[in-house]
C-alpha positions in Angstrom: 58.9 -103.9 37.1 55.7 -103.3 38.6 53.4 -106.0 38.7 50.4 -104.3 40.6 48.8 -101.2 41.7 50.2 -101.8 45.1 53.7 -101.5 44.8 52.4 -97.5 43.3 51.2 -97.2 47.0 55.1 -98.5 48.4 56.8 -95.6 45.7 54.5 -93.1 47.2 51.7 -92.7 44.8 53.5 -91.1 42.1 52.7 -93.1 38.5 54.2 -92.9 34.9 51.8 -93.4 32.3 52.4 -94.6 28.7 49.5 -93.3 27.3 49.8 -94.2 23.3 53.8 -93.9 23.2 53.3 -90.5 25.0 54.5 -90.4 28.9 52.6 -88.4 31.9 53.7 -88.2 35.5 51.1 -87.7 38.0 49.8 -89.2 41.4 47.3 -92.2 42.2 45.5 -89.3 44.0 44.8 -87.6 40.9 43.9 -91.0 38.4 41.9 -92.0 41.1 39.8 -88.9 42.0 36.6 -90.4 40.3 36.5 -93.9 42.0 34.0 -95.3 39.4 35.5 -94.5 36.6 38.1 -96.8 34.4 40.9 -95.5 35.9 39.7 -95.4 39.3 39.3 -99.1 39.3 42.5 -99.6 37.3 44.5 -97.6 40.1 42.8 -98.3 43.0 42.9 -101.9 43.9 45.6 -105.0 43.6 44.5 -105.3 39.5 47.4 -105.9 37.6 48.1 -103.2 35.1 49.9 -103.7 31.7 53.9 -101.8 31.7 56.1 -101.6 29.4 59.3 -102.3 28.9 60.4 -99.3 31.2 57.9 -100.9 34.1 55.3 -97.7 32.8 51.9 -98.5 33.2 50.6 -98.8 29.5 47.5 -97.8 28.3 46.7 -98.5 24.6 44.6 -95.0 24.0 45.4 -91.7 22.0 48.0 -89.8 23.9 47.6 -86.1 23.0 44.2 -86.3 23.8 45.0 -88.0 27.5 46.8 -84.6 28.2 42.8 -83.1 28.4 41.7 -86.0 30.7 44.6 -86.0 33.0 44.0 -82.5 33.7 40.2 -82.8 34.1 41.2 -85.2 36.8 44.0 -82.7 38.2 41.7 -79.1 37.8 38.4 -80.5 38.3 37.5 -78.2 35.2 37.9 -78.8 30.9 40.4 -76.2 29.5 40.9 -76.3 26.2 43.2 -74.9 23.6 41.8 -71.6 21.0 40.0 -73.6 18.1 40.4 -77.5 19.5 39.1 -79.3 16.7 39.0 -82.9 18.1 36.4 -82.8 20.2 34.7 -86.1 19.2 37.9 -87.4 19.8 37.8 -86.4 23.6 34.1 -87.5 23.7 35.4 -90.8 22.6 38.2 -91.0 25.0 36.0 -89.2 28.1 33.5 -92.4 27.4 36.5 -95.1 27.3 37.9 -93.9 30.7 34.2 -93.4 31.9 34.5 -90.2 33.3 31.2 -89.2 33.3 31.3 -85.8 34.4 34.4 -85.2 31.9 31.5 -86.6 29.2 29.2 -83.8 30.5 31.8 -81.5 30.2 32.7 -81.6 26.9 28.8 -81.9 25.9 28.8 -78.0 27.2 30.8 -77.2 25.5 29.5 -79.2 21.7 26.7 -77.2 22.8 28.0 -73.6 22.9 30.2 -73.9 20.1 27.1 -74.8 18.5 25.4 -71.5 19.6 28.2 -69.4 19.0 28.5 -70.9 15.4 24.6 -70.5 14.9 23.8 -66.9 16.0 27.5 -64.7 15.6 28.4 -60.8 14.8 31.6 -59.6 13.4 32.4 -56.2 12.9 35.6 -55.4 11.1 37.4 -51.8 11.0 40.8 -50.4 9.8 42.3 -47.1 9.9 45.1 -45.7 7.6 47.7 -43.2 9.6 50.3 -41.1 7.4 53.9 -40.5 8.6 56.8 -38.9 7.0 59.7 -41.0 7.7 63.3 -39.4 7.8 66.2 -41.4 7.5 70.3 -41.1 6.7 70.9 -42.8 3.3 75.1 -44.3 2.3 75.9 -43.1 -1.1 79.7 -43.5 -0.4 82.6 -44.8 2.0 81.7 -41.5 4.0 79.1 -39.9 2.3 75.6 -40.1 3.9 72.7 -38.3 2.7 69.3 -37.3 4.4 66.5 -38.8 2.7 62.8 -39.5 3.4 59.9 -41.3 2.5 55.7 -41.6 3.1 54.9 -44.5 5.4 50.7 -46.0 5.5 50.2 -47.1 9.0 47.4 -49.2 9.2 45.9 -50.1 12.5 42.9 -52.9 12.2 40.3 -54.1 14.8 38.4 -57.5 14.8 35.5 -58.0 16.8 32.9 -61.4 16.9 30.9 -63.2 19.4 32.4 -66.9 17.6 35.7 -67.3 19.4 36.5 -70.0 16.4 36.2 -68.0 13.7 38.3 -65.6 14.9 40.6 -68.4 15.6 40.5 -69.5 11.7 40.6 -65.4 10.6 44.2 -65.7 12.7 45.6 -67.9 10.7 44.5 -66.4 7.6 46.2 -62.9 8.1 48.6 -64.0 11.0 51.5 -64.5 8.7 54.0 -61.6 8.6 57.5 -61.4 7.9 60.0 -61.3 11.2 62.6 -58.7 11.6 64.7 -59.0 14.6 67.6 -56.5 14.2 67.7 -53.4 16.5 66.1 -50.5 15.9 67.5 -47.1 15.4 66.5 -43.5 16.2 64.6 -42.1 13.8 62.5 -39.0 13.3 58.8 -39.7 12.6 57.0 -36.5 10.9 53.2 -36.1 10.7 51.6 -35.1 7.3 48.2 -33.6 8.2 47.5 -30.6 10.0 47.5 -31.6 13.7 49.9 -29.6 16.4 53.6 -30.5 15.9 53.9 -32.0 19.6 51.5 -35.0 18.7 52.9 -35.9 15.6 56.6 -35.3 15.4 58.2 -37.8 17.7 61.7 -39.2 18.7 61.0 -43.1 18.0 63.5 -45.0 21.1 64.0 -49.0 21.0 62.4 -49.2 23.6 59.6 -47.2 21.8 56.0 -48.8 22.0 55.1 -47.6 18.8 57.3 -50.2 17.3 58.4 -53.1 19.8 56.4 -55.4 20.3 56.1 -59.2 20.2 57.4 -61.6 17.7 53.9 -62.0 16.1 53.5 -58.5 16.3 50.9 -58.1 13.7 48.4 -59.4 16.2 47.5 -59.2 19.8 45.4 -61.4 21.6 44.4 -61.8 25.3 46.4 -63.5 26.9 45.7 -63.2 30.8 44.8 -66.8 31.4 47.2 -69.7 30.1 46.7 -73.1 31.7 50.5 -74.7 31.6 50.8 -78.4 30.3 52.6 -80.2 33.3 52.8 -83.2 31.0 56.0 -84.8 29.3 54.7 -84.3 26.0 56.1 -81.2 24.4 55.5 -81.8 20.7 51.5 -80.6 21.1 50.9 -79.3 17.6 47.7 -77.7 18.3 47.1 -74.4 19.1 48.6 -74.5 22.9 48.5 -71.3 24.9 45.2 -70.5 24.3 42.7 -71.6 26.6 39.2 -72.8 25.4 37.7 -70.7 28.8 39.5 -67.7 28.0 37.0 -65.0 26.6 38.5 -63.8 23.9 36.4 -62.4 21.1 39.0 -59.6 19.7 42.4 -59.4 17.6 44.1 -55.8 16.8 46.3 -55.8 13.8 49.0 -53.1 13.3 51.2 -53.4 10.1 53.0 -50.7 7.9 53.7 -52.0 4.4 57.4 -50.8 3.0 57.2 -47.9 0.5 58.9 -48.6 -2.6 61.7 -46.2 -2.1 62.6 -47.0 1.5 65.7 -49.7 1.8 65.1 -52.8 3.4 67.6 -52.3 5.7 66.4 -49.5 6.8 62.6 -50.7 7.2 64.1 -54.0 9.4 65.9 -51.5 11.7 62.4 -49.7 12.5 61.2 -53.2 13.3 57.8 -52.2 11.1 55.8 -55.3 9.9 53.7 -56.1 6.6 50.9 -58.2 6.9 50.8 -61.2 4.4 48.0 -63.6 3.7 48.2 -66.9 3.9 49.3 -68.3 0.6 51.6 -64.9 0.4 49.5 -62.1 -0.7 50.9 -58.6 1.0 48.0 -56.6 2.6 48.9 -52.7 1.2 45.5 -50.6 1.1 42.0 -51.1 3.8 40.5 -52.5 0.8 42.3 -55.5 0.8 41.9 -55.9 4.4 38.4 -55.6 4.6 38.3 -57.9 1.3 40.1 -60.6 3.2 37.6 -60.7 5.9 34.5 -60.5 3.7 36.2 -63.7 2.0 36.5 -65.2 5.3 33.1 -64.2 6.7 31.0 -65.1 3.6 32.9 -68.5 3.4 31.5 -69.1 7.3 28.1 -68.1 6.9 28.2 -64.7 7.5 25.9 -61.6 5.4 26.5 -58.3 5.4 24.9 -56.1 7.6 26.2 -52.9 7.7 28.7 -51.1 5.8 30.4 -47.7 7.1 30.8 -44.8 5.7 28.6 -45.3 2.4 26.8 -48.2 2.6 26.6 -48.3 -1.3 30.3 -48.3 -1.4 31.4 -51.4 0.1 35.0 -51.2 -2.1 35.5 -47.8 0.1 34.6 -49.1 3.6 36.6 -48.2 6.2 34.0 -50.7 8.4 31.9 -53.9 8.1 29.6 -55.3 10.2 28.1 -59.1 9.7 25.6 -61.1 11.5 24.9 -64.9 11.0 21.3 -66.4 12.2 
């Protein structure tokens, strides 16, 4: 069992933490990169250091929020995950280890969430596509018949300059039920009056039209994840999205399943409702636009703008807001 920083030096200046009952690997290079901070004194001399029973250096602080600090010391730089709530929680920690330009750091950060949450715009818009479905229907051993159906295709885009609301607006209408079996051909006919080649389609699996991801409702820049290289794998937070990612826009695509279309054969098409938190289906624009009006208002948000009447706010097809 260790009994001092030195015998770190001897092992090659690799170091286990127990950081709250949670356990990081990472160098003495890396805990000691600010020399006057806690852990540059705790790591950098002959101190003895407090292990536990596994001869890991112990430290008796909150261990998710260590995974932020140990990779301020590796990156030089605060990443932080979509929506992190807990920033007092880092500030607290940030002072404990007295890292002072971590403190800094996440004062930059209280401070534009701050402006972002005081002076925002949000502008919401969805847009209804009809298709005539066709599809083979078993009305015996070996009887199949041809049958078809109407399917709403609703396409929805999310705009506003407050990162964290969107973040909150996710998790509101990010719930959608999961389909997973394979698609199957099927023959996609357009309604309205535009030129057969654009609107009547062979639909592949491999199609883009329909494949997507398993939260396939929603897509969300993605182009910058930060990996976490420590040992703790039960992060319940929002991981995967960076806090300096600029993100300020979701897409939605859903198609609710017409009443006389079998389940079976909506799962094989691999379409997607979209389902409110609490389990309301989203079926019409109005209830879309509804659900961000509710979310909007609830944050401080007014109405600015409503498109195409903007006496007719139950018609909208597109709402802006602005919050001063």
């Amino acid at each position: 069992m260790p009994g001092s920083c030195d015998s770190v030096v001897r092992l090659g200046g690799l170091v286990t933490l127990n950081v709250g009952g949670k356990l990081y690997s990472t160098t003495l290079e890396t805990l000691t990169r600010f020399p006057d901070s806690m852990l540059g004194a705790m790591f950098r001399g002959p101190q003895p250091a407090l292990t536990d029973s596994r001869g890991n250096y112990f430290i008796d602080r909150d261990g998710k929020a260590f995974r932020h600090v140990l990779n301020f010391l590796r990156f030089g730089r605060l990443d932080l995950p979509e929506g992190y709530a807990e920033l007092s929680l880092l500030r607290a920690e940030a002072d404990f280890y007295q890292i002072r330009p971590l403190l800094e750091a996440v004062r930059q950060v209280e401070i534009e969430r701050w402006r972002q949450r005081t002076n925002a715009v949000l502008h919401a818009d969805v847009d209804l596509r009809h298709r005539r479905l066709h599809y083979n229907v078993r009305r015996g051993p070996q009887n199949y018949e041809l049958d078809s159906c109407s399917l709403e295709i609703f396409t929805a885009n999310v705009f506003c300059t407050d990162r964290h609301f969107l973040a909150i607006l996710r998790r509101r209408l990010g719930q959608q039920t999961d389909v997973n079996q394979d698609p199957e051909r099927v023959h996609i006919e357009s309604t309205d009056s535009r030129p057969p080649s654009q609107d009547s389609v062979d639909v592949k699996p491999d199609s883009e039209l329909w494949k997507q991801q398993p939260d396939r409702s929603i897509t969300i820049d993605e182009s910058r994840l930060i990996p976490d290289t420590s040992m703790d794998d039960d992060d319940d937070m929002m991981s995967g999205y960076s806090g300096s990612t600029v993100c300020h826009h979701l897409s939605f695509e859903w198609a609710p399943c017409p009443p006389q279309l079998p389940a079976t054969e909506y799962a094989k098409q691999k379409l997607c409702p979209l389902v409110v938190s609490g389990g309301t289906e989203i079926r019409t624009t109005h209830q879309f636009l509804e659900e961000v009006l509710k979310v909007a208002l609830a944050h401080g948000f007014r109405v600015d703008s409503v498109f195409p009447d903007p006496a007719d706010i139950l018609n909208a097809r597109s709402l802006r807001f602005v919050r001063h």
